[in-house]
C-alpha positions in Angstrom: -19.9 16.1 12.6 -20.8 14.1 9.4 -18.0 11.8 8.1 -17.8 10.3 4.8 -16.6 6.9 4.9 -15.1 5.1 1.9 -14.2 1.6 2.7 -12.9 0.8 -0.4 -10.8 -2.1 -1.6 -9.4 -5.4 0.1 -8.1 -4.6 3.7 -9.6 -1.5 3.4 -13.1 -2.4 4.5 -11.6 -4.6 7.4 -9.5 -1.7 8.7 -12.0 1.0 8.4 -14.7 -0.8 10.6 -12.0 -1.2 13.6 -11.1 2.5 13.0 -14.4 3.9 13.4 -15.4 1.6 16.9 -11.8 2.4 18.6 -13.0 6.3 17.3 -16.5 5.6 18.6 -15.7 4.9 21.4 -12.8 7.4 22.5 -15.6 9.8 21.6 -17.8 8.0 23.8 -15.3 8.1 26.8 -14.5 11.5 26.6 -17.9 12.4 26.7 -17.9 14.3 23.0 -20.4 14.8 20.2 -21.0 11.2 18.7 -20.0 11.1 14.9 -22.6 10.8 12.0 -20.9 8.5 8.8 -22.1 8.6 5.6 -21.4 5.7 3.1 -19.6 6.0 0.4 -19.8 3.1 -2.5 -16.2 3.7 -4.4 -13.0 1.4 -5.4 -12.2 -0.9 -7.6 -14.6 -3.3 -6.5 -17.5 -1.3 -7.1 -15.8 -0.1 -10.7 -16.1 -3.9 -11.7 -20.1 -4.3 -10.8 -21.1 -0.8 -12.1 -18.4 0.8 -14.8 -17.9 3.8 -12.2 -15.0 4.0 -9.5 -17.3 5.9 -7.3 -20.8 6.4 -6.7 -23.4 8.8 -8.5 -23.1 11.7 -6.1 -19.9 10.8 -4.0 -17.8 13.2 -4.7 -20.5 16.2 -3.4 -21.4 14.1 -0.5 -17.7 13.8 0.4 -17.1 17.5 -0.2 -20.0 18.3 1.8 -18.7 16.4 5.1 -17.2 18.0 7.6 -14.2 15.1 7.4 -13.5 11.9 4.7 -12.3 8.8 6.0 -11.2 6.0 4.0 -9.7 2.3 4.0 -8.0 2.0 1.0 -8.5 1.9 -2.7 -7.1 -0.4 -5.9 -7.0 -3.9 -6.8 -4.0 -4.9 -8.4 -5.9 -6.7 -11.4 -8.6 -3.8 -12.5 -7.1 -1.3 -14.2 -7.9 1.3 -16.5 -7.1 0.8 -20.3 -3.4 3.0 -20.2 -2.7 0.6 -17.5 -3.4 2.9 -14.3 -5.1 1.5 -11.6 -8.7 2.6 -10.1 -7.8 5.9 -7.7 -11.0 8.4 -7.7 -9.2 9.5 -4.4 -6.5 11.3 -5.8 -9.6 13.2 -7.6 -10.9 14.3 -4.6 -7.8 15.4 -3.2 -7.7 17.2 -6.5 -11.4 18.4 -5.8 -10.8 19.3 -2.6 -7.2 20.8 -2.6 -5.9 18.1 -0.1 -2.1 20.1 -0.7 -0.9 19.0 2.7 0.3 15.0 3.2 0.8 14.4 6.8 2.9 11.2 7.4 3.8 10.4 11.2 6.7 8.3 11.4 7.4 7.2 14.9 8.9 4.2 16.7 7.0 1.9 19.5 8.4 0.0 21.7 8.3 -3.5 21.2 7.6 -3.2 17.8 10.4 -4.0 15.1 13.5 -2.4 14.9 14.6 -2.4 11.1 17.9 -0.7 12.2 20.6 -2.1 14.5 21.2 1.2 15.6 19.7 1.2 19.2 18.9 5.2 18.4 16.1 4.0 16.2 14.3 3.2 18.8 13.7 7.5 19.0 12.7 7.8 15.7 9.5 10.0 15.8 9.1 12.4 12.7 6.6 13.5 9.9 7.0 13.0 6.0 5.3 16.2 4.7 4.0 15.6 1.2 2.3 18.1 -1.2 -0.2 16.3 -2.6 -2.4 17.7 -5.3 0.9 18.5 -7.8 4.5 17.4 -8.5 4.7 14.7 -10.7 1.1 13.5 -10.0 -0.2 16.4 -11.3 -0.1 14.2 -14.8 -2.4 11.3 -12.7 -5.9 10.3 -14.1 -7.0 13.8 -12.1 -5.6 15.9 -14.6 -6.1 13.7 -17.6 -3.1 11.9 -17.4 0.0 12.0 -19.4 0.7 13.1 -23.4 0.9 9.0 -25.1 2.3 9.8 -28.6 2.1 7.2 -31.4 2.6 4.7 -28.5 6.3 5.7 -29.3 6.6 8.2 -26.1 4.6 9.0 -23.0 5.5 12.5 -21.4 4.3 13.3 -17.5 4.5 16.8 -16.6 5.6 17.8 -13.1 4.2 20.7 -11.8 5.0 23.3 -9.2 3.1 26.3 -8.5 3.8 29.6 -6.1 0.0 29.2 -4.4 0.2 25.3 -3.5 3.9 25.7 -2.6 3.6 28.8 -0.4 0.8 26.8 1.5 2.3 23.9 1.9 5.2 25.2 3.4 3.5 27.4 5.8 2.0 24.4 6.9 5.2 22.8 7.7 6.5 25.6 9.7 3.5 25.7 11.5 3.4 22.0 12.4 7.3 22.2 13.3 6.1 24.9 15.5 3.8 22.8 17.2 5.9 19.9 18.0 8.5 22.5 19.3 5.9 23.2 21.4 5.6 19.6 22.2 8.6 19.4 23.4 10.1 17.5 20.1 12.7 19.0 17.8 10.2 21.5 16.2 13.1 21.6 12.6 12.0 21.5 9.3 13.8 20.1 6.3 13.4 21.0 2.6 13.7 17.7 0.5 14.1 18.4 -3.5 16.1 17.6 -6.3 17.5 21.9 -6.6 20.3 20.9 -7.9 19.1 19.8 -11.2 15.9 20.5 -11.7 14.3 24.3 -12.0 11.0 22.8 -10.7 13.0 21.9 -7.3 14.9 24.9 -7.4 11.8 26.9 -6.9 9.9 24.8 -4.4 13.3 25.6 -2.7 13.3 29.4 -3.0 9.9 29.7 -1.7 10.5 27.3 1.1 13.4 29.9 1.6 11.0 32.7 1.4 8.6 31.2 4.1 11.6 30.6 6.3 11.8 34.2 7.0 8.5 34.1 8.8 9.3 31.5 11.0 12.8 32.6 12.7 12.5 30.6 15.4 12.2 27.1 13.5 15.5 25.6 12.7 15.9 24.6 9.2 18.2 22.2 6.8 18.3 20.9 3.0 18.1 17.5 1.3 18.6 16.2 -2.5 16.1 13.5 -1.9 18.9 11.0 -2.6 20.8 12.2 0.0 17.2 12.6 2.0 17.1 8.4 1.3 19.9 7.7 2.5 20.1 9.3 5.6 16.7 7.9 6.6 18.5 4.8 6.7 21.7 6.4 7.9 20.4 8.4 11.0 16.5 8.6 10.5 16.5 10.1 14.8 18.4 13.0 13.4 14.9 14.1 12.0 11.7 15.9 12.7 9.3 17.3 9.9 10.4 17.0 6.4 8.8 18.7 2.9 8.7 17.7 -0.4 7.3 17.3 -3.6 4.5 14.7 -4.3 6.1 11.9 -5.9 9.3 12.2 -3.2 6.8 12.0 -0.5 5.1 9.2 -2.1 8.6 7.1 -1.9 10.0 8.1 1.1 7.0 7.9 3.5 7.1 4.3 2.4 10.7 4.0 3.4 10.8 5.6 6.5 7.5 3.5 7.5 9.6 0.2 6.8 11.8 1.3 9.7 9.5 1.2 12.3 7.8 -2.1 11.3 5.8 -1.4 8.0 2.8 0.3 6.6 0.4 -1.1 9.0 1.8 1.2 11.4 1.6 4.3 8.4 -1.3 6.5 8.8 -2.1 9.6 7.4 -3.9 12.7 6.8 -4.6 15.0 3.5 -5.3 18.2 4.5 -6.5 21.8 2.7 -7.8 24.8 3.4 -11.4 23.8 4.2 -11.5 19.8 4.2 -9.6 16.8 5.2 -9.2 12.8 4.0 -8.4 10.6 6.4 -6.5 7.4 5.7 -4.1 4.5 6.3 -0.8 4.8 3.6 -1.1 1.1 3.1 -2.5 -1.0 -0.1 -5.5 -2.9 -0.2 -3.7 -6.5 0.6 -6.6 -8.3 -1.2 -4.7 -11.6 -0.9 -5.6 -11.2 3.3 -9.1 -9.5 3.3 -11.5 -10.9 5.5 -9.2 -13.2 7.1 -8.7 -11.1 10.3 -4.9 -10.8 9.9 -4.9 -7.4 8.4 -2.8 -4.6 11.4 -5.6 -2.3 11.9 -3.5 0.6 13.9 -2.8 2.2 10.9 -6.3 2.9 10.4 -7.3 3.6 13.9 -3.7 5.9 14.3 -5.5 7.8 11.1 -8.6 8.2 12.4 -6.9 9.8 15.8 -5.8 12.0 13.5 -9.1 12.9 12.1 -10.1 13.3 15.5 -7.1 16.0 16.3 -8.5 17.7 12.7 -12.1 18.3 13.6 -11.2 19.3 16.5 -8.9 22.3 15.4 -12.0 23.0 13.4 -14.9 22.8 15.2 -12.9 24.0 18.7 -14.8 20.9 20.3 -12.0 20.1 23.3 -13.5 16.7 23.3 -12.4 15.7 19.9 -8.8 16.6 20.9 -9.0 14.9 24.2 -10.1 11.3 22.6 -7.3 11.6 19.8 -5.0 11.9 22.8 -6.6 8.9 24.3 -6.2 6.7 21.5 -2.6 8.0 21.3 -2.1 7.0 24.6 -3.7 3.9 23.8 -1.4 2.3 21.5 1.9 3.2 22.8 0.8 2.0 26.3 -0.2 -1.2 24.4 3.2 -1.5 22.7 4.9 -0.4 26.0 3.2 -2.9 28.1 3.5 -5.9 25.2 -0.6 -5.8 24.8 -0.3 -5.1 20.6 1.2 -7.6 19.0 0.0 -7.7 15.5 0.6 -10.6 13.0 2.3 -8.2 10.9 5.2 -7.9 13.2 5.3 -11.7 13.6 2.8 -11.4 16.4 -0.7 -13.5 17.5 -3.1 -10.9 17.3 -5.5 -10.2 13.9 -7.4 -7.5 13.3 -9.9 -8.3 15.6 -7.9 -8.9 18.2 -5.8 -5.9 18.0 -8.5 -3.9 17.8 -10.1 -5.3 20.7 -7.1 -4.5 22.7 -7.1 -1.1 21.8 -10.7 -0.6 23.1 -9.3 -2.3 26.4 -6.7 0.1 26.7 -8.9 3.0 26.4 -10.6 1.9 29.3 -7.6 2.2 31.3 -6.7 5.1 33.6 
């Protein structure tokens, strides 16, 4: 399997290398087909020495890998000239049709507890985000928003019946499988329906894909309400869809209760490719000085692992997602990960070193 790798920005090129030996190596213990990764130049960094935000060629090499990975992208002080920030990422999930957001939210032990609540210690769910339309639709990818006379700026929010009707097949489908896990297996519509015809019909088609699924338990959130009940009773939740710029907010807040982005991994998903990332920034002000939490990263590249294989049917894949999986929450269970982000001793080195011990482990 050939995997594009993007470093990127900042943190990003500190959390990527850790990602790809803890992936390396699960590969390597489950006895799978070694990974091939193709380089990537791309970022902000590289838009300040050469004028481009990505390499001559990038975006075909990344469409023509079998999976993307990347560390992060955007440095707060290089920007374009409407203001915008470098992102040729959210081109290629443009590109590509990367509809699907995946954001796992779960709890660890040991790891900080935001909420008092001694139930948030079960909190375990996925932010679904569509993420090729919504409100981003008006990003750089799309040519950005109507500036008139420097007098008015208009961003247009789109919703259409093809993206929509995918993206919430893919929701059931994943509720489905965490039923099957054993977890709640319920799905949530999170809109704005009440106000806005663009939410009204991301509803009604959510509505219309419901009747496929009779078995999946379903509910309905205004995304204010959706806010505040993530702080209310987050527990009470399992998968939950929305539009782009609602996943965008609330995947941030729901990964600030169980300790912060460096816990936030995720995967953008379409019909024939997949990006693989940590949700976090680039942190410049920490790069390179081993203090960046790389299980975000390696919890994303797990993912990418659990991705190829439900493409290639290569068991092996599977089996070392599971294995870093296991990894981490044994290392949180057992008091082994304790990254300076949550006030702990370990770096990114460290932590990343513990990971590999763990997957040692029986």
């Amino acid at each position: 399997m050939r995997i594009a790798l993007i470093k990127g920005d900042g943190i990003g090129i500190d959390v990527t290398e850790a990602a790809q030996v803890v992936v390396d190596s699960a590969i390597s213990a489950v006895g799978g087909p070694a990974l091939k990764y193709i380089l990537i130049e791309a970022g902000a960094g590289y838009y300040t020495r050469t004028g481009r935000d990505i390499e001559l060629g990038g975006e075909d090499a990344a469409s023509d890998a079998d999976a993307i990975f990347l560390g992060a992208i955007g440095l707060p002080a290089v920007r374009h000239a409407d203001g915008t920030e470098i992102s040729p990422h959210l081109r290629l999930r443009d590109r590509l049709g990367l509809y699907a957001g995946v954001r796992p939210v779960k709890a660890y032990p040991n790891s900080p507890q935001r909420l008092a609540d001694p139930r948030a210690a079960q909190i375990d769910m996925v932010i679904l985000r569509e993420s090729t339309e919504g409100l981003f639709y008006s990003a750089v990818a799309n040519g950005g928003g109507e500036i008139i006379d420097d007098t008015e700026v208009r961003d247009t929010l789109r919703i259409t019946r093809k993206t929509t009707e995918k993206l919430h097949h893919f929701g059931f489908q994943l509720a489905q499988k965490r039923k099957e896990q054993g977890k709640a297996g319920r799905i949530t519509c999170v809109d704005k329906a009440n106000v806005f015809a663009s939410m009204a019909f991301f509803r009604k088609i959510f509505d219309e894909v419901a009747a496929e699924y009779q078995n999946i338990e379903v509910g309905y959130n205004y995304v204010d309400a959706q806010a505040l009940n993530l702080i209310r009773n987050p527990w009470d939740y399992d998968v939950m869809v929305m539009e782009n710029m609602f996943g965008d907010i609330l995947s941030d807040l729901a990964g600030g209760l169980v300790g912060g982005m460096g816990m936030a991994a995720c995967a953008e998903i379409g019909d024939s490719h997949g990006l693989f990332q940590p949700a976090h920034g680039s942190a410049p002000d920490i790069m390179s000085q081993d203090k960046a939490n790389p299980l975000a990263a390696i919890l994303s590249g797990a993912l990418m692992l659990e991705y190829l294989s439900e493409k290639t049917q290569i068991e092996a894949y599977a089996l070392a997602s599971l294995k870093i999986d296991a990894a981490i929450e044994a290392g949180f269970t057992q008091n082994r990960l304790r990254p300076k982000e949550f006030g702990g001793d370990m770096g990114t080195n460290a932590a990343t070193n513990e990971v590999l011990k763990m997957l040692d482990d029986k």
